[in-house]
C-alpha positions, 0 to 999 in steps of 0.5 A: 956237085961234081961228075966224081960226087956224082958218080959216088952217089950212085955206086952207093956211096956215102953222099957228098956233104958241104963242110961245116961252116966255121966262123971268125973269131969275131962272128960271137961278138957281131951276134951278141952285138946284133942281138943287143940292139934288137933287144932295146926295140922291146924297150920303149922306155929306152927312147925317151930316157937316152933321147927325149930327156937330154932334149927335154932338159936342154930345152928348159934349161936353154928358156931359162937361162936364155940371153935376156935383160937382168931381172929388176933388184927388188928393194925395201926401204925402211920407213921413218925419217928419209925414207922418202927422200930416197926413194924420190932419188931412186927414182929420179935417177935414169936407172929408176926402171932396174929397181922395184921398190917398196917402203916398208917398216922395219921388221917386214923389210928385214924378214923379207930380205932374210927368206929371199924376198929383197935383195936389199934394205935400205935404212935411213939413219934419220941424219940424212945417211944411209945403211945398207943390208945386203948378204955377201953371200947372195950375188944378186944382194952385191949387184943391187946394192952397187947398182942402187949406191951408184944410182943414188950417189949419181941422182944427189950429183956425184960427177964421175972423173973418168969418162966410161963406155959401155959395150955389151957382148953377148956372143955364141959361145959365152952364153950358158947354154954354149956352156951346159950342151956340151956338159949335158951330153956328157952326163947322158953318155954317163948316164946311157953308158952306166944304167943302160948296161947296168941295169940290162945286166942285172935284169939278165941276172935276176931272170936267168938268163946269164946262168944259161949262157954258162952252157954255151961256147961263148966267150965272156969278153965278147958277152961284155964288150958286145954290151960296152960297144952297143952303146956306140950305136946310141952314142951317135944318135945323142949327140945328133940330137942334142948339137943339133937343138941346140944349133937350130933352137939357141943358134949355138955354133960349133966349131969343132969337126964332127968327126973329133965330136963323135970320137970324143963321144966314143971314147966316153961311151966306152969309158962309161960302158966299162964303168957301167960292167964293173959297177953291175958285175956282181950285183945282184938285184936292181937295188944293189945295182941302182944304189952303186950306180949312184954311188959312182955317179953323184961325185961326178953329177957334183964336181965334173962340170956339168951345169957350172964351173968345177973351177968354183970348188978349191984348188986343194981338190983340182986334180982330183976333180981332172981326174974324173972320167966325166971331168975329162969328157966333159971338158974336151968336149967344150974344148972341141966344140966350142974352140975347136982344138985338135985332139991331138992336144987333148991326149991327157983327157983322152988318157984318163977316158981310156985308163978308166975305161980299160981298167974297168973293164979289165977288172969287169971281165976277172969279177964278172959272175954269171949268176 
């Protein structure tokens, strides 16, 4: 206090008062934000839905799926006139060990191909030919009765003209898991960007709490964005955990730069967090909520790319299949992880992140209601 404030004091004066501290335009903001993240150590459930899950899933996917030698082609010969001749064949041929094979009659063999059981059936004609039964439908049935053509024409002394050479290559990031982390993190920061923020929302509803902010100074778009953004925060931590399973546990290597991983990573939880706001602007109850949430979601759980190629679907629906969020997050993932291009040339994908992400939150923050 200075000698003037002083001497104001003692005459009897009114005592000197410190002026009101006055915040910046972002200090409601940065206090939501901070209470945002205090509120998810009351949600224990939290943890193991947005980290243990993806790891979970990674990790059975990974054993699954892992590089391992091609599982036997089970097949069924018909019994009768033949079948022993080739079924001694089959097994004289050098591949006999790829084959598990079984002579059964011909309504057992034929029941077991339909439920799944043989991949298989081989009837012989009686007159020294054969019949294969095979589905086209079923990759495994094509593979075994190529496999099993080859080897019989080969043990009976088919000589091949052309010498062949065989070289397998199994390397980091051709193996389906190179290709599943990078889609598994993108459907956990659609998941943790749509139901985190979703269902925080309409339980605020439910409880009433959102009618008592009504009363306060606070601004709506800094209550949405504090939501959106608190995100970010958990953001780091998915992708941390998930690319460093699996460069730890399936050596799988990145290539891209951490810094274009994590923005790429920002740019989807922001996308997702402004999709997650619109879907639970008006709902009401959880089961509103839950039941649109999936509505938005399962088209992209589908078509986007997450567990096998969108590329398998036809071309008529490509585009719209590029223009889903998850499709474009997904997709430049894989791009800088596994080839490490530069987001400079990845602005298409990034465009359709952030349109769907601004519109919707745009339209969030005009429908949004309180109670």
């Amino acid at each position: 206090m200075s000698v003037a404030q002083q001497t104001s004091v003692a005459e009897g004066k009114v005592p000197w008062k410190q002026p009101p501290r006055r915040n910046g335009r972002w200090a409601g903001y940065f206090h939501l934000l901070t209470a945002r993240m205090l509120e998810l150590k009351r949600e224990p459930e939290v943890v193991f839905w947005v980290f243990v899950f993806p790891l979970l899933l990674a990790l059975g996917l990974g054993i699954a799926f892992r590089n391992k030698p091609g599982d036997a082609s089970s097949v069924a010969i018909v019994a009768g006139a033949g079948a022993q001749d080739a079924e001694a064949l089959l097994q004289r041929s050098p591949r006999h060990a790829s084959f598990k094979i079984e002579v059964r009659d011909g309504e057992a063999a034929r029941k077991g191909f339909r439920l799944g059981k043989y991949d298989l059936v081989i009837e012989p004609d009686g007159g020294g030919g054969l019949r294969y039964r095979y589905d086209p439908g079923r990759p495994e049935s094509v593979l075994a009765r190529a496999e099993v053509d080859d080897a019989l024409q080969t043990a009976a002394g088919r000589k091949d003209v052309v010498a062949t050479a065989i070289v397998t290559s199994s390397e980091p990031g051709s193996r389906y898991i190179d290709f599943m982390i990078p889609g598994l993190l993108g459907m956990n920061l659609m998941n943790s960007g749509m139901w985190g923020i979703g269902f925080a929302l309409v339980d605020m509803r439910q409880r009433k709490l959102l009618k008592r902010f009504v009363g306060t100074p606070m601004r709506r778009g800094d209550f949405l964005l504090a939501l959106m953004s608190s995100r970010l925060v958990l953001m780091v931590i998915e992708i941390g955990l998930l690319l460093t399973l699996g460069v730890i546990v399936f050596h799988m290597r990145v290539v891209g730069s951490l810094f274009a991983i994590l923005l790429l990573g920002s740019a989807g939880a922001m996308c997702f967090g402004g999709v997650g706001l619109l879907t639970a602007s008006r709902a009401q109850k959880i089961e509103s909520v839950s039941g649109l949430m999936n509505l938005v979601m399962m088209p992209m759980w589908i078509f986007s790319g997450v567990f096998f190629s969108y590329e398998r679907f036809p071309a008529v629906i490509q585009p719209l299949i590029k223009a889903l969020p998850l499709t474009a997050l997904n997709d430049a993932l894989r791009a800088t992880i596994l080839e490490g291009t530069p987001l400079m040339h990845q602005w298409p994908r990034l465009l359709v992140m952030f349109l769907w992400g601004g519109v919707s939150f745009v339209l969030a923050l005009k429908w949004f209601r309180w109670t």
